[in-house]
DRENKOLTOR-690405 format. One record per residue (C-alpha): residue number from 1; x, y, z; residue in one letter. Coordinates in steps of 0.02 Angstrom, whole numbers, plus 50000, padded with zeros to 5 digits. Example, Ala and Ser with C-alpha at 12.3 -4.5 7.8 and 13.67 -1.06 7.14 Angstrom:
2
> nr / x / y / z / rest
> 1 / 50615 / 49775 / 50390 / A $
> 2 / 50684 / 49947 / 50357 / S $
This chain:
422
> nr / x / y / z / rest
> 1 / 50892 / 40668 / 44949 / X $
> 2 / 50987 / 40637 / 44794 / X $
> 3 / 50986 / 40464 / 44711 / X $
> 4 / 51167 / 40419 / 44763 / X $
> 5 / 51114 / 40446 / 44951 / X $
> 6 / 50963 / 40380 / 44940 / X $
> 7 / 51033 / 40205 / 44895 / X $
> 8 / 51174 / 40218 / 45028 / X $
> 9 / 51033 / 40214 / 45154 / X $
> 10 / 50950 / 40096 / 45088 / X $
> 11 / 51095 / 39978 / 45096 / X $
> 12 / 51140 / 40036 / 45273 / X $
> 13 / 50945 / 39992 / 45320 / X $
> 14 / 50987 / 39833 / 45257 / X $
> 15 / 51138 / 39767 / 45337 / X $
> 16 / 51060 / 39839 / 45494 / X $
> 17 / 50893 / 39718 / 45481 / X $
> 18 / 51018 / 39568 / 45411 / X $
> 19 / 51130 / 39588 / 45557 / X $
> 20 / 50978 / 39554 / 45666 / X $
> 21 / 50885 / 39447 / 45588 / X $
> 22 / 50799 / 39360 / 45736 / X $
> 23 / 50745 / 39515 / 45802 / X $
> 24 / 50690 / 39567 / 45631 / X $
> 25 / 50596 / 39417 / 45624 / X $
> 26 / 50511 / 39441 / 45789 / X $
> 27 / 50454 / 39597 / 45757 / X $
> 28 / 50396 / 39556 / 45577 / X $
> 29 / 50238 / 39427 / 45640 / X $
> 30 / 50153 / 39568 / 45687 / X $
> 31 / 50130 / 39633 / 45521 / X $
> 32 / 50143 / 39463 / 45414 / X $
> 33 / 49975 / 39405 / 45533 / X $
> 34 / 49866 / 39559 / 45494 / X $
> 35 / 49922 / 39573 / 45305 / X $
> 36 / 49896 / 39401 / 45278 / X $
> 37 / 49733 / 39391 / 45365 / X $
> 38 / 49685 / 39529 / 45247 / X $
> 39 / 49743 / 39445 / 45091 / X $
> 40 / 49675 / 39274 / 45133 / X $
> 41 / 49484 / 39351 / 45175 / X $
> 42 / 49494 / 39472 / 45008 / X $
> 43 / 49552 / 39319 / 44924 / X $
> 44 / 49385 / 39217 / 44987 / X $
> 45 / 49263 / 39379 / 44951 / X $
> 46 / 49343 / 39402 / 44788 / X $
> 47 / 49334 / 39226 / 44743 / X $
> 48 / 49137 / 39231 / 44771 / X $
> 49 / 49108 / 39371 / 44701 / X $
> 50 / 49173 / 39318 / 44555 / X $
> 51 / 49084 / 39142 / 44559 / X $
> 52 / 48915 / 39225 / 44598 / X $
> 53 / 48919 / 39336 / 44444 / X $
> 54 / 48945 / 39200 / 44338 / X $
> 55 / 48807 / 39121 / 44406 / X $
> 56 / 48710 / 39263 / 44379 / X $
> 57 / 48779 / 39296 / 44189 / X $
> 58 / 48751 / 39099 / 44157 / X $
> 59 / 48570 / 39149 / 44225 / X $
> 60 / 48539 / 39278 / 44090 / X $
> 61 / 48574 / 39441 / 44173 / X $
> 62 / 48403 / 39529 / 44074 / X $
> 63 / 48260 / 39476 / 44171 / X $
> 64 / 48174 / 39578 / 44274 / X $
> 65 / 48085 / 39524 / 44422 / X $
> 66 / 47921 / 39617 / 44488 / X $
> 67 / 47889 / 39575 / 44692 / X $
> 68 / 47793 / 39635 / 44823 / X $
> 69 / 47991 / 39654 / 44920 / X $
> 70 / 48156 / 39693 / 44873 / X $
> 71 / 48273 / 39558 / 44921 / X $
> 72 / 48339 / 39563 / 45093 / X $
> 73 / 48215 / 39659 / 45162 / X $
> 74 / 48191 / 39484 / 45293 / X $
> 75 / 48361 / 39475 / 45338 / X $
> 76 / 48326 / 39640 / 45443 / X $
> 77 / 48191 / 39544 / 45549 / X $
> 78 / 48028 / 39558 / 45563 / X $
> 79 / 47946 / 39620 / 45427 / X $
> 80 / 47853 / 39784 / 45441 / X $
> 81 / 47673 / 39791 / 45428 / X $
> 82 / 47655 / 39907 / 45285 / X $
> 83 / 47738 / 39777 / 45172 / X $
> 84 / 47658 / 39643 / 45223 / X $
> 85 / 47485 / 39737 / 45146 / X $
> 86 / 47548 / 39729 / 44982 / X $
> 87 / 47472 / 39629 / 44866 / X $
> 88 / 47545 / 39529 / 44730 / X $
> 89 / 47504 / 39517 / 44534 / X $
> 90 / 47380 / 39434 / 44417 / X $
> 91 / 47391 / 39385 / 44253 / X $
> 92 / 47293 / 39541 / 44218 / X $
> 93 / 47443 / 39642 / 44276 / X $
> 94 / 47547 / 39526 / 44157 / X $
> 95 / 47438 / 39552 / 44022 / X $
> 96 / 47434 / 39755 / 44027 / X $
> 97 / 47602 / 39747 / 44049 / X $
> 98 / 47655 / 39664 / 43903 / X $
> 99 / 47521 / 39774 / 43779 / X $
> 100 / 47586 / 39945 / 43869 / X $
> 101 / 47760 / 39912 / 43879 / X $
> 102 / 47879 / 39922 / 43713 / X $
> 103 / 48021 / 39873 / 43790 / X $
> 104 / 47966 / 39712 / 43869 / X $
> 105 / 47978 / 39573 / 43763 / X $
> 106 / 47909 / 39438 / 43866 / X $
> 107 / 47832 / 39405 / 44041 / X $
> 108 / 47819 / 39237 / 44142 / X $
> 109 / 47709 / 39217 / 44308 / X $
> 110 / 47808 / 39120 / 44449 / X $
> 111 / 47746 / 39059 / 44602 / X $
> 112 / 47816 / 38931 / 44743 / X $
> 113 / 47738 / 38808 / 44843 / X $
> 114 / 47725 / 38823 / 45051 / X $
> 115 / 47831 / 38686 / 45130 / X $
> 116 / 47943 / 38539 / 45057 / X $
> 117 / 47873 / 38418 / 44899 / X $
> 118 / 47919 / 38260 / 44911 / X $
> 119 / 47940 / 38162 / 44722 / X $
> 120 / 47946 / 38006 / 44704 / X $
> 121 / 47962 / 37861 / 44575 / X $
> 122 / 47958 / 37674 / 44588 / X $
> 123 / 48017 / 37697 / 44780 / X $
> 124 / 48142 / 37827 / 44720 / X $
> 125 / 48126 / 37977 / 44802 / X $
> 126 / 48192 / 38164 / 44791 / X $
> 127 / 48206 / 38237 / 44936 / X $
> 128 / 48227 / 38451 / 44982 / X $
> 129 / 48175 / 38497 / 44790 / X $
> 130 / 48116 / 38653 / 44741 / X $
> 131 / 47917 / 38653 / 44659 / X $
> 132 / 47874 / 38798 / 44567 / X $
> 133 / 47749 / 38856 / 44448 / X $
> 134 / 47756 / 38966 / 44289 / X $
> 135 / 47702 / 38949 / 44109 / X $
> 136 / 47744 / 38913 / 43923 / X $
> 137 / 47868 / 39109 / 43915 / X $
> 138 / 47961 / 39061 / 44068 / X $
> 139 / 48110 / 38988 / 43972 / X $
> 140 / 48131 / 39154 / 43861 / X $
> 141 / 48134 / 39252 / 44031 / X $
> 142 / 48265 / 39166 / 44105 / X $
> 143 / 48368 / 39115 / 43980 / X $
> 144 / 48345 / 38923 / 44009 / X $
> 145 / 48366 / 38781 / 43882 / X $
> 146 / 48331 / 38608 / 43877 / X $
> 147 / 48418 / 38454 / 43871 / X $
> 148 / 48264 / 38339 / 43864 / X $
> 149 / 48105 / 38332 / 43800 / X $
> 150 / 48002 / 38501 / 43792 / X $
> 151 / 47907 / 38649 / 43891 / X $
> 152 / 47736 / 38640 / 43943 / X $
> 153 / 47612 / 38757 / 43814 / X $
> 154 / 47482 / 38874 / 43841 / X $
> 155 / 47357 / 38753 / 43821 / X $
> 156 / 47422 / 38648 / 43970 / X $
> 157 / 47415 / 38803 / 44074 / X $
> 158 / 47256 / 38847 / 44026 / X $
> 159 / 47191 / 38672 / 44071 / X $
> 160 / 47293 / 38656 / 44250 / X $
> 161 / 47388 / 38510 / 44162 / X $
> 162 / 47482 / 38386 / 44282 / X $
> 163 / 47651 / 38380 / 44183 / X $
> 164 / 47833 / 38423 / 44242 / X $
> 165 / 47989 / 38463 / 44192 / X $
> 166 / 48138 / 38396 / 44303 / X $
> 167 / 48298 / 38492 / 44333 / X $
> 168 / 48468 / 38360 / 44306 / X $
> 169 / 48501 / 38328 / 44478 / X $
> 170 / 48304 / 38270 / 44532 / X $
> 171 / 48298 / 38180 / 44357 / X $
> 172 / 48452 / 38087 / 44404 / X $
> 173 / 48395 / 38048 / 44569 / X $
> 174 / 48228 / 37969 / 44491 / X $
> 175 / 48291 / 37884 / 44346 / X $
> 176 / 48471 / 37877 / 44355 / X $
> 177 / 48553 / 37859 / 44187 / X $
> 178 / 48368 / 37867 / 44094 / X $
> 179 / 48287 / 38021 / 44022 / X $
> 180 / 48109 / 38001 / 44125 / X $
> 181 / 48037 / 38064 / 43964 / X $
> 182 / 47850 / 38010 / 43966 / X $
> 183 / 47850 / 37929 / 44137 / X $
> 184 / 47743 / 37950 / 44286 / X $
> 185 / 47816 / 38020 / 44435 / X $
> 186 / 47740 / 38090 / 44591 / X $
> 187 / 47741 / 38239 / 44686 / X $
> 188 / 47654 / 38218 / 44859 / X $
> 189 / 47583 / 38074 / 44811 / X $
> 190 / 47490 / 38156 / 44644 / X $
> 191 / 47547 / 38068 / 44476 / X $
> 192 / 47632 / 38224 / 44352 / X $
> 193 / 47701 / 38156 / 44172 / X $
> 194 / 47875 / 38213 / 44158 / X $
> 195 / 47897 / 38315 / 43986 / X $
> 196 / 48063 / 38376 / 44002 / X $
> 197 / 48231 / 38415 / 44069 / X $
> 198 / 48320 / 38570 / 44102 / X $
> 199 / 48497 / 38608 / 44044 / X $
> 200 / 48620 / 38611 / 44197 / X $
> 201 / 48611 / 38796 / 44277 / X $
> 202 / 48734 / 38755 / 44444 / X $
> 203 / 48720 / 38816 / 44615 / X $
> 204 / 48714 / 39018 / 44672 / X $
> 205 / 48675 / 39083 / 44863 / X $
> 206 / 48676 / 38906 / 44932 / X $
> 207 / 48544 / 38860 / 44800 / X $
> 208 / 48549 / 38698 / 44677 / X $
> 209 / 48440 / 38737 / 44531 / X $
> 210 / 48461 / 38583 / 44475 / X $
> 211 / 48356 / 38516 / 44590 / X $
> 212 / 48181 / 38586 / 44542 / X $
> 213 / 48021 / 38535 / 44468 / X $
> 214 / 47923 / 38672 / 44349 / X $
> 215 / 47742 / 38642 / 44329 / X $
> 216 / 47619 / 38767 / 44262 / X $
> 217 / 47532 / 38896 / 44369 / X $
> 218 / 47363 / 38836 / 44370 / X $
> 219 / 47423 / 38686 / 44444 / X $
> 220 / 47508 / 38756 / 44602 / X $
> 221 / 47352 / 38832 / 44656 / X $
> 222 / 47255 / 38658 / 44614 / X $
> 223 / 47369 / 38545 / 44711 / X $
> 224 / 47468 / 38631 / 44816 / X $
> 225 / 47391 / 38810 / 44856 / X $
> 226 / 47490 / 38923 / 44987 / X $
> 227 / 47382 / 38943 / 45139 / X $
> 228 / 47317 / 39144 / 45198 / X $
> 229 / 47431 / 39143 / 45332 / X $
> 230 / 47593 / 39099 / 45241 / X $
> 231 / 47722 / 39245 / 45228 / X $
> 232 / 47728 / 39386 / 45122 / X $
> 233 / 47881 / 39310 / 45006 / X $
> 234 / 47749 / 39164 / 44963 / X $
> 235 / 47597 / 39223 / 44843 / X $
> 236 / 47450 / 39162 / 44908 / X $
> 237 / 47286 / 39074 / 44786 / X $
> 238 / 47257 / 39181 / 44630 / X $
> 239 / 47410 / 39287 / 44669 / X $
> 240 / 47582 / 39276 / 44557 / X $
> 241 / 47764 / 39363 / 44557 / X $
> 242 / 47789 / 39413 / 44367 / X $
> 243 / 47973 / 39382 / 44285 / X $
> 244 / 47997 / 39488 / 44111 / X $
> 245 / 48123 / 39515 / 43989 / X $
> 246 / 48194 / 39663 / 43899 / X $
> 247 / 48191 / 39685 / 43692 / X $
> 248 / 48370 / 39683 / 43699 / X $
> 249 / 48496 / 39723 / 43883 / X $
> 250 / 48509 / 39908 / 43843 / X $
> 251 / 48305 / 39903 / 43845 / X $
> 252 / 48328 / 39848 / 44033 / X $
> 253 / 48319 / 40025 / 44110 / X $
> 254 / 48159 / 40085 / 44005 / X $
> 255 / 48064 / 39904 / 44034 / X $
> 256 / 48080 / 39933 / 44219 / X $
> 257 / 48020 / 40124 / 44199 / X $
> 258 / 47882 / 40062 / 44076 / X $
> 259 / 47848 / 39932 / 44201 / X $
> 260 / 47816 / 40051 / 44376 / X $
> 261 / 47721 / 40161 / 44256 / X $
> 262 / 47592 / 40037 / 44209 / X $
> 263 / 47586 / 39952 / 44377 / X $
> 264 / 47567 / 40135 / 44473 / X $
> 265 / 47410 / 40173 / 44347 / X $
> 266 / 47354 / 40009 / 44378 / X $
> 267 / 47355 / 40019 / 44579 / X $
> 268 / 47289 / 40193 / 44568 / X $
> 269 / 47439 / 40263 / 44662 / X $
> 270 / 47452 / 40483 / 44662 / X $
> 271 / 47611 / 40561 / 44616 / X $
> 272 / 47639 / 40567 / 44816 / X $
> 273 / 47638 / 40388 / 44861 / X $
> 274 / 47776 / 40279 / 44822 / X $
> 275 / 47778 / 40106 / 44758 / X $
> 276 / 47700 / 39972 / 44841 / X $
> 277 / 47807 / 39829 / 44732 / X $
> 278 / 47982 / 39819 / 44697 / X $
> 279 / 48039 / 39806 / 44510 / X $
> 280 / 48226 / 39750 / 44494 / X $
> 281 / 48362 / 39662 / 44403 / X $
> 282 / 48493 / 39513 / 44459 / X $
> 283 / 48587 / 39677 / 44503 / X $
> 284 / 48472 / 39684 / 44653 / X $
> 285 / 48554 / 39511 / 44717 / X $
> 286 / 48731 / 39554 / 44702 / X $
> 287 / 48707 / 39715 / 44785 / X $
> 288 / 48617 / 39592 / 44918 / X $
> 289 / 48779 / 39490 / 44911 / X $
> 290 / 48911 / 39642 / 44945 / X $
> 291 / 48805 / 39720 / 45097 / X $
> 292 / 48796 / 39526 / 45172 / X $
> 293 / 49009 / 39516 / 45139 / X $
> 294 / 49046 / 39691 / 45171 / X $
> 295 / 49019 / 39655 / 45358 / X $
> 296 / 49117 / 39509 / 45362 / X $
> 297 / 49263 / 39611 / 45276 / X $
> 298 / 49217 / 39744 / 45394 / X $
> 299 / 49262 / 39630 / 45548 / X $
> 300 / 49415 / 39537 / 45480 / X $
> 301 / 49491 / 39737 / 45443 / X $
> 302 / 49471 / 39762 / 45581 / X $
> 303 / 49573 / 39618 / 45659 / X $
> 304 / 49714 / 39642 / 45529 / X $
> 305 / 49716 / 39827 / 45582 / X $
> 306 / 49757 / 39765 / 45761 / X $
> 307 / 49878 / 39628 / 45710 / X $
> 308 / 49950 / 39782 / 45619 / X $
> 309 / 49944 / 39884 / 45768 / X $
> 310 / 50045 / 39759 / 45872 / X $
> 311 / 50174 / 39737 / 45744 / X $
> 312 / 50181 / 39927 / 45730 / X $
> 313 / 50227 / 39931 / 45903 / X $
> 314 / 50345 / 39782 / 45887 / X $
> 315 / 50412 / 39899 / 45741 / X $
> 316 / 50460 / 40051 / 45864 / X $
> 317 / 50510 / 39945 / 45999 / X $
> 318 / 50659 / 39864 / 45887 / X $
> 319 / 50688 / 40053 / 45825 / X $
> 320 / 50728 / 40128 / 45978 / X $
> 321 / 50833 / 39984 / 46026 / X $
> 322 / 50917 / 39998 / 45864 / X $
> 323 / 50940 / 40177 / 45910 / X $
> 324 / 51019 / 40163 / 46073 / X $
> 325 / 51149 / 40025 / 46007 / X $
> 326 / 51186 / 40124 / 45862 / X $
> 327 / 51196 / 40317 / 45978 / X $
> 328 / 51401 / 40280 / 45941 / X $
> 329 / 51374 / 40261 / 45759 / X $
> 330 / 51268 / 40418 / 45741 / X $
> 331 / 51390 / 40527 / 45836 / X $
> 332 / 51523 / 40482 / 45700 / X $
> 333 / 51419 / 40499 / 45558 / X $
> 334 / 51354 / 40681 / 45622 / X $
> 335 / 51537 / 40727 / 45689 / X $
> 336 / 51597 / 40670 / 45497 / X $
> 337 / 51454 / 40797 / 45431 / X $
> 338 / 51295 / 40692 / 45395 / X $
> 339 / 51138 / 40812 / 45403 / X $
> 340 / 50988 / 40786 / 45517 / X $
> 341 / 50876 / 40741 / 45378 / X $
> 342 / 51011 / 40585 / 45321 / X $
> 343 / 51002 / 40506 / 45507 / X $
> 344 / 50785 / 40549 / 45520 / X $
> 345 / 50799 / 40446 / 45318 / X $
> 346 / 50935 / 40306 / 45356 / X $
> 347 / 50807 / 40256 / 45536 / X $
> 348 / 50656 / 40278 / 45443 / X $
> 349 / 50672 / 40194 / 45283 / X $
> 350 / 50746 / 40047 / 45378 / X $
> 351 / 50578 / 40047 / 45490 / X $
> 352 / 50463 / 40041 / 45320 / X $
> 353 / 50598 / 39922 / 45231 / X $
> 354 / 50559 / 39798 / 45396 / X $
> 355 / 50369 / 39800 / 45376 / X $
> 356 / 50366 / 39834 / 45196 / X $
> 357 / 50468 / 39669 / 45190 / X $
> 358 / 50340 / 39617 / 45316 / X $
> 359 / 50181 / 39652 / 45202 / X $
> 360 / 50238 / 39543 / 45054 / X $
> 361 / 50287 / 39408 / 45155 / X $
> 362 / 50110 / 39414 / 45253 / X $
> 363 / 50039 / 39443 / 45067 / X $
> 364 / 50134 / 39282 / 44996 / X $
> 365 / 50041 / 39165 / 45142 / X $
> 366 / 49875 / 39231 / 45139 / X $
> 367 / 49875 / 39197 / 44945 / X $
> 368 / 49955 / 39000 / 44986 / X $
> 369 / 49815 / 39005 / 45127 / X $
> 370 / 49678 / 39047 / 45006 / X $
> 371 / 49753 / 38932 / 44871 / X $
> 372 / 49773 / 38803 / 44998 / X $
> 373 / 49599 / 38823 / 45033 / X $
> 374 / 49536 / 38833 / 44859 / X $
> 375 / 49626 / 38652 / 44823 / X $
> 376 / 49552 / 38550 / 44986 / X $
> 377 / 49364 / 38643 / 44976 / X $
> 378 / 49357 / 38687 / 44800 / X $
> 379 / 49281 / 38842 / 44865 / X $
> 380 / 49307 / 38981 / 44747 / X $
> 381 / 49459 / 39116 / 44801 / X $
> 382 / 49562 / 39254 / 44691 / X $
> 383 / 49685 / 39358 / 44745 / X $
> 384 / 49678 / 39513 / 44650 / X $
> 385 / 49825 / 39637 / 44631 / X $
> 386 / 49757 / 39770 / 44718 / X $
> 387 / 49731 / 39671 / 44869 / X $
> 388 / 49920 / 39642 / 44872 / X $
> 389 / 49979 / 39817 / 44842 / X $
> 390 / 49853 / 39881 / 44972 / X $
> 391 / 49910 / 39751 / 45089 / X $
> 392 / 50095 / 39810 / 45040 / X $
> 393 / 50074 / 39997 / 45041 / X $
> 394 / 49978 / 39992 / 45219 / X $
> 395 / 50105 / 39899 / 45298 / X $
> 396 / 50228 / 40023 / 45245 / X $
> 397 / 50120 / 40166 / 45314 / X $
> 398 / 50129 / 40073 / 45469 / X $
> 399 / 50327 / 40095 / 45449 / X $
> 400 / 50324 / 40265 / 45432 / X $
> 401 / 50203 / 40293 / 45583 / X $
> 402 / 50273 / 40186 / 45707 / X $
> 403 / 50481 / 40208 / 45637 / X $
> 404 / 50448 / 40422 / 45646 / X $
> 405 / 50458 / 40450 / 45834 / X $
> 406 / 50633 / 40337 / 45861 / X $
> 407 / 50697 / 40404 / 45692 / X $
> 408 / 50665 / 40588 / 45736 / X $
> 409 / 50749 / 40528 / 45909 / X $
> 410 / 50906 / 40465 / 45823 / X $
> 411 / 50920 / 40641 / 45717 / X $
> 412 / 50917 / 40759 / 45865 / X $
> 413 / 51059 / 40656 / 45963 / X $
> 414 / 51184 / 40778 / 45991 / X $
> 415 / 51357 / 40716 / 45907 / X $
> 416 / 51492 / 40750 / 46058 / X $
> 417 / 51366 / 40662 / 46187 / X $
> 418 / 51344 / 40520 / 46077 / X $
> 419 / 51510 / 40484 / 46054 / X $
> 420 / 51562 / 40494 / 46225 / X $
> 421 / 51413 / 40336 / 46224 / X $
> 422 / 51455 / 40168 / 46306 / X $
């Protein structure tokens, strides 16, 4: 079809959908519902995504966490009973670790207490905030600074020392405007001096961590040791999850290889056993993040394919109308000499004009939805291009699927017949 031709039927396709316009409109909702469903949800996936690696790059995407599981391995169920066998680490496995391993720069035990902490202060009290121990290498492993004060030392490990260092929100709950530098506070009811305050870190996976407490180690399993029968994401007395660090983020790879090595000499394990630990990166949680998202994108497809469907159907509907009131108009243009092929192209670019014209309007509202959304939540959306011109380009398949059958029907009218038409 030559250029010339080409933009007569275009124009003819649209006169033919202006003339109509109700009907046009009618059969558009179809398509404007299921593309800007699509749009809208993208928007809202997209949106977290994005926020959640920030998080994780504000985190210090180069530590490397060593666990008995991989994250996620709960949200299946019940755990299985192999991994709930596995033991955790010692310092001793911290300490080989960092001698055999080049590539690791640093390493941190971390451990969590069983059950809410309550602290407290002058009748102040911070409720749902998250206890955990580590020691004096746990802000090189995870990137954290202070604002306040300073880190506990090796020395206050070593001794089980009963000092803490707040995160903002729990030190603004305690002492409002005041830094809580020096002061007593109390954690179930057992006095800790507060040393210092953590730099703001933010929110990621429904998680505030600035609402925490760090204390050292020694002093979870003096004061507030996890009981035998806690689950298998808790380490139990004398046990520890290990954090590390990478030389430098293209080390990350060969620390984690380094890593298994020592940890599969250290267990004993043959060549024909796998791992019994995990050893992964923040990587680990965003891959965690798509498969949790990826079946809520999965579902809401799915109900933009059927909105689609419908308006598909909507689409042919109005098509073979259109080609019944126009039989007349296609007997003169075939008596007048118009080929098959012109007739099959004026129907069927006027069906993908229709829901093309239908995509970017459904396109258009899902991103005011999502913006709409963004401005009275403040939760994080972004439309991305390629979401549009998907949305866009599928809706136009949908065209050319559902305008085919009444634009073939329209070519293969026979000319005398349809002029004889009423």
């Amino acid at each position: 079809m030559n250029l010339f031709l080409l933009r007569e039927t275009l124009g003819m396709a649209s006169r033919s959908l202006v003339a109509n316009r109700l009907r046009s409109v009618l059969a558009l909702l179809g398509i404007v519902i299921g593309v800007a469903t699509l749009i809208g949800m993208v928007a809202l996936i997209n949106g977290f995504q994005r926020s959640f690696q920030r998080s994780i790059q504000s985190f210090g995407n180069n530590t490397i966490y060593i666990r008995r599981i991989r994250p996620g391995v709960m949200l299946g169920g019940d755990v299985p009973d192999s991994l709930k066998q596995r033991r955790a680490f010692t310092m001793d496995d911290a300490g080989a670790i960092l001698a055999q391993c080049p590539a690791v720069r640093a390493i941190a035990p971390f451990k969590w207490t069983f059950g809410d902490l309550k602290l407290s202060y002058r009748g102040r009290a911070a409720r749902s905030t998250f206890c955990y121990g580590t020691n004096e290498n746990y802000l090189l492993t995870h990137g954290y600074d202070l604002a306040r004060g300073r880190f506990f030392t090796e020395e206050e490990v070593r001794r089980n020392a009963d000092v803490v260092v707040l995160g903002k929100d729990t030190r603004e709950t305690l002492f409002h405007d005041a830094s809580g530098i020096g002061e007593r506070v109390h954690i179930n009811g057992i006095p800790f001096t507060v040393i210092g305050e953590f730099e703001a870190k933010g929110r990621m996976l429904g998680n505030n961590f600035d609402q925490v407490a760090a204390v050292p180690y020694t002093t979870i399993d003096k004061h507030f040791p996890v009981p035998e029968d806690a689950p298998i994401w808790f380490p139990k007395r004398g046990e520890l999850f290990l954090d590390a660090i990478a030389t430098s983020p293209e080390e990350i790879d060969r620390a984690q290889q380094q890593i298994i090595e020592v940890l599969r000499i250290r267990r004993h394990l043959p060549s024909s056993k796998g791992n019994n630990f995990v050893v992964f990166t923040d990587d680990a949680f965003l891959s965690l993040y798509n498969a949790i998202t990826g079946g809520v994108f999965a579902l809401m497809a799915l109900i933009s394919s059927i909105a689609l469907l419908v308006g598909g159907i909507g689409v042919m509907n109005i098509m073979l109308v259109a080609v019944t009131e126009r039989t007349r108009e296609v007997g003169v243009r075939k008596a007048l000499g118009a080929p098959r092929r012109a007739i099959l192209a004026q129907f069927l670019i006027e069906a993908v004009v229709l829901t093309a014209a239908g995509g970017a309007i459904g396109a258009l509202v899902g991103a005011g939805v999502s913006w709409i959304v963004h401005a009275a939540s403040q939760m994080p959306t972004y439309v991305s291009l390629w979401s549009v011109i998907t949305g866009i380009t599928f809706s136009a398949i949908v065209g050319i699927f559902f305008g085919l059958y009444p634009a073939m029907r329209a070519s293969r009218l026979d000319p005398v017949d349809s002029l004889r038409y009423e």
